[in-house]
C-alpha positions as CSV (number, residue, x, y, z in Angstrom):
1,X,-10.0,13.2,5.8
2,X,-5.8,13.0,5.8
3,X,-4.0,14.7,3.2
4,X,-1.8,13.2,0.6
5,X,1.1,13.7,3.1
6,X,-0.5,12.3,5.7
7,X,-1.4,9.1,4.4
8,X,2.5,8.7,3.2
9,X,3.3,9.5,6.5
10,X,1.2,6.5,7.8
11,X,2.2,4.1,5.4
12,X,5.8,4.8,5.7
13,X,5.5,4.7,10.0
14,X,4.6,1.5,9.5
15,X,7.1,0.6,7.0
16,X,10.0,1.4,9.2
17,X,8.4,0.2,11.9
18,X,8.6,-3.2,10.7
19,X,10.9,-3.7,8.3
20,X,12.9,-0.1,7.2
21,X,14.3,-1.9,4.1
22,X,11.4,0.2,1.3
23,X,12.4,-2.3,-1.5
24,X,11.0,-5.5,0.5
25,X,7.8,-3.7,0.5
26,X,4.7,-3.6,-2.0
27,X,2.5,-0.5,-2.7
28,X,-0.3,0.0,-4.3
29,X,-4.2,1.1,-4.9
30,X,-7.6,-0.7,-4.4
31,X,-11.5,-0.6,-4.2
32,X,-11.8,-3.3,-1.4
33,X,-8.2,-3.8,0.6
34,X,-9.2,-6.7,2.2
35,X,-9.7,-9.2,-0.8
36,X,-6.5,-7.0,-2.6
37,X,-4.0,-7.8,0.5
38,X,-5.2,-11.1,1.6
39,X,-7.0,-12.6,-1.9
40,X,-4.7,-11.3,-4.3
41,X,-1.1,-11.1,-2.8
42,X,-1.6,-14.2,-0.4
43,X,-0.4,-12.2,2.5
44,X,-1.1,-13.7,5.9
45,X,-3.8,-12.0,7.8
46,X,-2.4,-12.9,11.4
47,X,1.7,-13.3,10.4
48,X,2.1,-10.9,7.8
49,X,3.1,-7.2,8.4
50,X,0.2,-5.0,6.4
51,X,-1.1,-1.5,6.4
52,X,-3.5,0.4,4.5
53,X,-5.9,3.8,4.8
54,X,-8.7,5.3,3.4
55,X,-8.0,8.6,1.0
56,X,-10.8,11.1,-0.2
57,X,-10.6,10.3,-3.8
58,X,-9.0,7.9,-6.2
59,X,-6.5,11.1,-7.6
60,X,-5.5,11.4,-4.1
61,X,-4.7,7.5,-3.7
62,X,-2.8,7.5,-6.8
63,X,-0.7,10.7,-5.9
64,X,0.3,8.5,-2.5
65,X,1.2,5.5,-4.2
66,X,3.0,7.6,-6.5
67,X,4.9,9.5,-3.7
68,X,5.8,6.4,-1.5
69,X,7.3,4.4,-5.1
70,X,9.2,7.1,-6.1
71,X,10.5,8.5,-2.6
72,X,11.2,5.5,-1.3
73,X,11.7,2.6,-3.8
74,X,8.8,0.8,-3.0
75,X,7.9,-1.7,-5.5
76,X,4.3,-2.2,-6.8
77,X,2.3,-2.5,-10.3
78,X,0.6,-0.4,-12.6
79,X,-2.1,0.9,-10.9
80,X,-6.0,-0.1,-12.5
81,X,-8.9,1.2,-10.8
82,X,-11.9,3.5,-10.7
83,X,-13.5,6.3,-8.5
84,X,-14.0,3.7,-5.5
85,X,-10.1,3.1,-5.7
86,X,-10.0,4.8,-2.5
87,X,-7.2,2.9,-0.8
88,X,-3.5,2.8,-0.5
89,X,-2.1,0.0,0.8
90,X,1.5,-1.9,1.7
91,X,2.5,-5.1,2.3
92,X,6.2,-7.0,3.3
93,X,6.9,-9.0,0.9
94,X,7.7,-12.8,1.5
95,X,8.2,-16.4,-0.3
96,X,4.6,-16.7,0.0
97,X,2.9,-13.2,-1.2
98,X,2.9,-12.6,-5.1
99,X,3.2,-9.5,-6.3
């Protein structure tokens, strides 16, 4: 699997790749992306700009999402989870996503 830095690297491609400004942009960690991104935040599947990947462990998902708030201003919650919080994901934050 990627390292910590390589995940942040990932992430934060696709950050700048669509949209450089790191406040207007949501981070966090979760068991089942999918339900997290789409579900929870209300971000578009087909319109919104989204990202996430797959670390080893939970430690290693929380030490990303720690890296990318505090590098780059990110915004994003306390972090809940468990040893299946295995993901890291972002999302652009819009009118219609909640945070």
């Amino acid at each position: 699997m990627a390292t910590v830095e390589e995940v942040c690297e990932f992430i934060v491609d696709y950050m700048r790749r669509n949209d450089a400004t790191f406040s207007h942009w949501y981070v966090g960690i979760t068991d089942d992306p999918g339900f997290r991104i789409f579900e929870d935040h209300g971000v578009s599947r087909d319109q919104g700009k989204w990202a996430y990947k797959k670390t080893d462990t939970e430690t290693m998902a929380r030490a990303v999402e720690k890296l990318i708030k505090e590098t780059y201003g990110t915004k994003g919650g306390t972090s809940i989870g468990n040893e299946q919080t295995t993901f890291v994901y972002a999302y652009l934050i819009t009118p219609a996503t909640k945070e």
